[in-house]
Structures are given as structure tokens and as C-alpha cells.
N, C-alpha and C positions, 0 to 999 in steps of 0.2 A: 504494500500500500504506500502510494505515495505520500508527500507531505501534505501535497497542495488535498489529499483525497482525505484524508486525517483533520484537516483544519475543519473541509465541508461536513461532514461525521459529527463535528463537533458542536459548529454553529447549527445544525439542522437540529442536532440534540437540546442544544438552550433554549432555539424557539422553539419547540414540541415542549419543554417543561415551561416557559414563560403563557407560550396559548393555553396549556392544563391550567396554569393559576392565575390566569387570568380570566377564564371560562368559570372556575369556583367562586371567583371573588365578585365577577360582574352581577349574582343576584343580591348579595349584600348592598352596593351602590342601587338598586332598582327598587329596594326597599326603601329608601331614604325620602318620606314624604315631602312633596313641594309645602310652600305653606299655605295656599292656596287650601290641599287636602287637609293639612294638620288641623286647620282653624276649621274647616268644616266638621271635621274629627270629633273635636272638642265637643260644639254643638249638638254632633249625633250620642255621643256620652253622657253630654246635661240631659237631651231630653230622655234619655234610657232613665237614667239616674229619675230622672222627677216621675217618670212613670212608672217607677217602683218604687213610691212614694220615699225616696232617699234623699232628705234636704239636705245631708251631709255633703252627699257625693257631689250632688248640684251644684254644690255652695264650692268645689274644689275646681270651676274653671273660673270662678272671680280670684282675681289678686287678692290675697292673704295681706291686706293694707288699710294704715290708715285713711291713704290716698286713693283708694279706689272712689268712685262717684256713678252713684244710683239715680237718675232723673225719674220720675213717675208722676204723670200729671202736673200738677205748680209745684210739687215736693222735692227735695233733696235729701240723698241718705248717703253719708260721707261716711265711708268707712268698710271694711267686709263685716264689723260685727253689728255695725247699723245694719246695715244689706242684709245681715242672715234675720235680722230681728223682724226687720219689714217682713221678709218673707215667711215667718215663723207666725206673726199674727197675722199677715191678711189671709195663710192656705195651711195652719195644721192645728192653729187655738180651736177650740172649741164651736162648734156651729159652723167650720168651715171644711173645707175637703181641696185638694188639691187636683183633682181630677186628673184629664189625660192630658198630655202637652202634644201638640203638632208644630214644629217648626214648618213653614214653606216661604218659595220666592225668597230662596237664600241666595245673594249676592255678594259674593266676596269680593273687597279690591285688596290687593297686596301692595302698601306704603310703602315697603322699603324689605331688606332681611328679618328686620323685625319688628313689623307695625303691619297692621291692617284692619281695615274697617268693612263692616260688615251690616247689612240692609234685610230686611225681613217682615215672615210675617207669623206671628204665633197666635196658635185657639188651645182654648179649652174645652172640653166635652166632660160636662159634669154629668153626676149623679141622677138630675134631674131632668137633662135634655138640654141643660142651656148651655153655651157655647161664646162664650166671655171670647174675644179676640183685638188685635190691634197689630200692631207695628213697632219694630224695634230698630235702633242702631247700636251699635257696638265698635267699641276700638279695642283693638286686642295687642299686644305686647309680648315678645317672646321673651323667655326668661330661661335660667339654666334648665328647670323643671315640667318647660314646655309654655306652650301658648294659653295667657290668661288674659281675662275679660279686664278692663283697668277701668272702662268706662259704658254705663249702661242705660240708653234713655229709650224707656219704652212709654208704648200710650195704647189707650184703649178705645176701642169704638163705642161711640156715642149711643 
């Protein structure tokens, strides 16, 4: 065997191991959510979580802050444990039911690596047939722990 046949041998053998690891590692990279998917992700999580009546789970795509900011109606609820308390009295005190959540007409825009705002439309389907619905905006924020809600103004139909 010559030399020049020895080198070829060789190099044909690095790329045949470089194509194998790199043919393993390419679904790792395909798994890697845009944020686009991440932030809608989120969304499909919160409303899982509320329709198994879990205000915990819910409450873990708001930023865990004093600065997070709740809009509803002329109201202001500054905080995640303002935001859980809002939430806590108006759908699990007494006299009240949290019913079923439907997220639709989700629109995401992606601000930047990590910012995006996000457009929608949420109902409820209670107990009794009634179906409480409105409109939300959201800005979202990515953080080491994933993508959370920083900002929440929703509204209800009249």
C-alpha cells in the first residue's frame, strides 16, 4: 500500500467517524425549541395546569417577583404574591370554581433572544354553562429557568 493510498484510508476513516457523530448529535440541536414554540409551550402548560385545577402550577409561568405587573380591568396587582392572591379569591375562595380554560388566537411576536409579547384570547366554560371570556396581552422574558410571564393585562367581555 502506498502512502498517498494510506493517507486516503485515513481521511475516508475520520469522515465516516465525524458523519456517525454528527448524524447522533444533529437530533439533540432539532430539539432545541425556537422561542416562538417555548413561549407557546408555556401557555399550553398554564392552561393544562388550571384545568387540573392546579393554581400552583399556573402561578409557575409568572415571574416569581416583586416586579411582575397584573392589569385587570382599572386594577393593578404588583407582585407574583399579589397575582396569586387575585387569583386565589376571584376562582378557588368559596362560591367560586375555576372552571375550564381555553387559550385561542395565540399570537406570538419574538422581541429579541429574550423578550416576546404575546396576543390572545381566553374563555371559561363553567359549571353552569356560562363562558366568562376576553382578551389578553402578555410580555414574556426569558430567564435561566425558562420563559416567564413579567407582564399580564387581560380584560373581559362586557
Amino acid at each position: 500500500m502506498t502512502r498517498l493510498e494510506t493517507q486516503l484510508k485515513t481521511t475516508l476513516a475520520l469522515l465516516a467517524a465525524m458523519c456517525f457523530f454528527l448524524s447522533i448529535s444533529a437530533p439533540a440541536q432539532t430539539a432545541i425549541e425556537s422561542p416562538k414554540s417555548a413561549v407557546e409551550n408555556v401557555l399550553l402548560t398554564q392552561q393544562d395546569a388550571w384545568n387540573h385545577h392546579d393554581l400552583d402550577a399556573f402561578m409557575t409561568s409568572y415571574w416569581n417577583s416583586p416586579d411582575l405587573t397584573f392589569f385587570s380591568g382599572a386594577k393593578e396587582s404588583k407582585g407574583w404574591q399579589a397575582t396569586i392572591d387575585r387569583y386565589r379569591a376571584t376562582y378557588t375562595s368559596p362560591g367560586h370554581e375555576m372552571g375550564k380554560l381555553d387559550f385561542s388566537d395565540l399570537r406570538v411576536e419574538v422581541l429579541g433572544p429574550e423578550a416576546a409579547f404575546v396576543r390572545g384570547v381566553w374563555q371559561l366554560t363553567m359549571s353552569d354553562g356560562k363562558t366568562p371570556h376576553g382578551r389578553f396581552t402578555l410580555i414574556f422574558r426569558k430567564f435561566p429557568d425558562g420563559w416567564k410571564i413579567i407582564h399580564d393585562h387581560t380584560s373581559a367581555a362586557d
